[in-house]
C-alpha positions in Angstrom: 0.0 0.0 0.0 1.3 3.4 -1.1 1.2 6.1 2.3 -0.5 8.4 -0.3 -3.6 6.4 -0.7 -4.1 6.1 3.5 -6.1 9.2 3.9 -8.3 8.1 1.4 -9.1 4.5 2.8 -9.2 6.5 6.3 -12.3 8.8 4.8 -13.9 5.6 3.3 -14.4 4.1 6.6 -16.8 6.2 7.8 -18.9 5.9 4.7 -19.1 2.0 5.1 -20.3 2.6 8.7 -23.8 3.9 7.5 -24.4 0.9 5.8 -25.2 -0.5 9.2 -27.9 1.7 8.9 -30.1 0.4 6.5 -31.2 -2.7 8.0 -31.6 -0.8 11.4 -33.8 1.7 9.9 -35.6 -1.5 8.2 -35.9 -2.9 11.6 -37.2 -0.1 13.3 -39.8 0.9 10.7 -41.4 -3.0 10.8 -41.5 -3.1 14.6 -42.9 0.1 14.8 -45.3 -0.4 12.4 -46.2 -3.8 13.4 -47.3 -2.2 16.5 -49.8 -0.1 15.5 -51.5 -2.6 12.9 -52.5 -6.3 12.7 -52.8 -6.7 9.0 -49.8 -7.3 6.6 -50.6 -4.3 4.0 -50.8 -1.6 6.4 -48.0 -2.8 8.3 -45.9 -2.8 5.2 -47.4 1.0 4.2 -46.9 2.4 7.3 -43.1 0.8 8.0 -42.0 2.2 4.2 -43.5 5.8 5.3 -41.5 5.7 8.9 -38.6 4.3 6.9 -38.5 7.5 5.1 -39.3 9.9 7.8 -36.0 8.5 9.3 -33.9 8.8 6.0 -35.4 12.5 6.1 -34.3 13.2 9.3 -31.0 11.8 9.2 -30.4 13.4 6.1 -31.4 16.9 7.9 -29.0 16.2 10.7 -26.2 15.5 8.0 -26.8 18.8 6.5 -26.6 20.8 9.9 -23.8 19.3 10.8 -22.0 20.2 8.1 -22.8 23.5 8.0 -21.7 23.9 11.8 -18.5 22.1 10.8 -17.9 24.3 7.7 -17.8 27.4 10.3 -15.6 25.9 12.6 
């Protein structure tokens, strides 16, 4: 490995950490879903719209954070 490539694989590695995310946020949205209805469709529904409330409000965390990194 050539010492010029190592601050490249050392900004990867954060980026293949969020990939843990997406089955947790899978995870979340069924349970919570599951809990509010009995039937398979609604479950479903309802778990793909929480799904995307999360990815919404991670994504709007992202975005403050790096503006409150950009002025520090």
């Amino acid at each position: 490995m050539i010492l010029s490539e190592l601050p490249i694989l050392i900004s990867m590695a954060g980026v293949n950490r969020m990939w843990y995310s997406v089955p947790l946020i899978a995870v979340i949205s069924l349970v919570y879903a599951a809990t509010r209805h009995e039937v398979i469709k609604p479950i479903l529904e309802h778990a793909v719209r929480f799904g995307f409330w999360i990815v919404g409000f991670m994504l709007v965390v992202f975005v403050l954070l790096m503006f409150v990194s950009a002025w520090l």
